[in-house]
ZANU-494588 format. One line per field, with one value per residue: residue in one letter; x, y, z negated of N, C-alpha, C, CB in turn. Coordinates in steps of 0.1 Angstrom, whole numbers, always signed. Glycine has a CB too. Layout:
<atoms>
code [A_...] $
n.c1 [X_...] $
n.c2 [Y_...] $
n.c3 [Z_...] $
ca.c1 [X_...] $
ca.c2 [Y_...] $
ca.c3 [Z_...] $
c.c1 [X_...] $
c.c2 [Y_...] $
c.c3 [Z_...] $
cb.c1 [X_...] $
cb.c2 [Y_...] $
cb.c3 [Z_...] $
</atoms>
This chain:
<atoms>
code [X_X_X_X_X_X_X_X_X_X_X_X_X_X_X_X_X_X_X_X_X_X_X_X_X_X_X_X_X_X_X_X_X_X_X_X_X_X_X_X_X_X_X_X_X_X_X] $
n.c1 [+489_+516_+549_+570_+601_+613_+636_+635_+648_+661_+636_+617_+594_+569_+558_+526_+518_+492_+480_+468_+477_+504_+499_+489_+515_+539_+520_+526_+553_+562_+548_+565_+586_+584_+582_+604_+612_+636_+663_+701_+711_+686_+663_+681_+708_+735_+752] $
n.c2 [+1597_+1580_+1588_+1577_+1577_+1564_+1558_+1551_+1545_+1566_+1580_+1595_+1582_+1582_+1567_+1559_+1555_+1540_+1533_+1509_+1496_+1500_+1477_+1459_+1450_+1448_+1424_+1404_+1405_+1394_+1368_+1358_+1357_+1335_+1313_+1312_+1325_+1339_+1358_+1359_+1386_+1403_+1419_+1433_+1453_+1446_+1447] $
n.c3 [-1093_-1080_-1060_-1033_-1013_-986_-963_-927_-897_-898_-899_-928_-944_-965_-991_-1011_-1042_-1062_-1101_-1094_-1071_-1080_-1103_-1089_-1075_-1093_-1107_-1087_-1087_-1112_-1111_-1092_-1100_-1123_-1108_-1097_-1075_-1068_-1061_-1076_-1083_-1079_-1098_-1113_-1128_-1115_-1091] $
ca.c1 [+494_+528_+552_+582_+601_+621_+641_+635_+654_+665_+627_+615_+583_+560_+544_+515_+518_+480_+478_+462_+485_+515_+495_+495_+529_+542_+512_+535_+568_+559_+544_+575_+598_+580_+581_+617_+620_+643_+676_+705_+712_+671_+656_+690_+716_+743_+752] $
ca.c2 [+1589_+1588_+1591_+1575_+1586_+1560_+1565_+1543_+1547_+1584_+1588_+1598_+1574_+1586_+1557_+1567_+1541_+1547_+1523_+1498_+1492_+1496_+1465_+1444_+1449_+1441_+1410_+1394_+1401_+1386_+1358_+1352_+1356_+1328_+1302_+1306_+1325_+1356_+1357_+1363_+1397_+1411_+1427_+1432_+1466_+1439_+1449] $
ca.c3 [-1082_-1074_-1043_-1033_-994_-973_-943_-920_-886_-895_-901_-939_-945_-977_-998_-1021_-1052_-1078_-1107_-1094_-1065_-1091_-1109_-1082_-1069_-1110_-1106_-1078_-1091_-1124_-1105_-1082_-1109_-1133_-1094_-1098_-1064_-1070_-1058_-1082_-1085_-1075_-1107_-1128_-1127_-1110_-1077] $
c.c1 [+509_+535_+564_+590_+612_+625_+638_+636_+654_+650_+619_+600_+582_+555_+537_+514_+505_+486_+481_+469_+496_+513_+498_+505_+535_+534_+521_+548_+570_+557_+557_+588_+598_+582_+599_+624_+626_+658_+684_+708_+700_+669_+665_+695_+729_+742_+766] $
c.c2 [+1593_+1587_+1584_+1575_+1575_+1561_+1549_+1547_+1562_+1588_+1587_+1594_+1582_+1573_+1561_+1552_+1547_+1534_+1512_+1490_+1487_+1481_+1456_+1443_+1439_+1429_+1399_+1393_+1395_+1370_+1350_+1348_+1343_+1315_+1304_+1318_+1341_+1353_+1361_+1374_+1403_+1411_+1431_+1447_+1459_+1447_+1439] $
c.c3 [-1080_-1060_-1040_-1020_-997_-965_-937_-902_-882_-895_-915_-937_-961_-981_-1009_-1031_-1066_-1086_-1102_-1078_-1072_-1094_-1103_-1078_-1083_-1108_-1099_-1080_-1100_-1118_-1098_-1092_-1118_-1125_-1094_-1084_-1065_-1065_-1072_-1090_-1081_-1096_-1122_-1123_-1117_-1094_-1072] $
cb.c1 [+486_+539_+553_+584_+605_+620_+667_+623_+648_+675_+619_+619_+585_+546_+547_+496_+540_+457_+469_+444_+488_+515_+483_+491_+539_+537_+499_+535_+575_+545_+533_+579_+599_+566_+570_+616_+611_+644_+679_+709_+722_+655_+644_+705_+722_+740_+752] $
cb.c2 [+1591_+1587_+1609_+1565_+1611_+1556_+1573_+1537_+1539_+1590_+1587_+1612_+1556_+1598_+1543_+1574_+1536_+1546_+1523_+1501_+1500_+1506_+1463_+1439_+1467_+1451_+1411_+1397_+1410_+1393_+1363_+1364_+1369_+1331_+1310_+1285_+1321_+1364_+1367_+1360_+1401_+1398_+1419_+1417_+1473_+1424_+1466] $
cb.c3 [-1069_-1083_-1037_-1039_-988_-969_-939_-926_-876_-876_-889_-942_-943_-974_-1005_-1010_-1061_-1076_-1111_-1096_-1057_-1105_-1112_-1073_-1065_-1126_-1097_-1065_-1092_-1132_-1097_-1069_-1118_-1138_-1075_-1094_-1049_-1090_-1044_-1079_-1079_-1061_-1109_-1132_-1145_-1112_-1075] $
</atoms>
């Protein structure tokens, strides 16, 4: 399992990401990405 820490209003949030969360997050971005709806610059190095 892994871990990844956010700040959110000066306060350090933990998310816990297993597999099978990972899966479905990648399920929907795949999904959204194939519907067209991504903005320009979302899933490239561009900033």
């Amino acid at each position: 399992m892994s871990t990844s820490m956010v700040e959110i209003n000066d306060e350090k949030v933990e998310a816990w990401w297993d597999k099978r969360l990972t899966e479905i997050f990648c399920y929907i971005c795949i999904k959204e990405i194939l519907k067209d709806n991504k903005h320009d610059t979302h899933f490239t190095k561009d900033r």
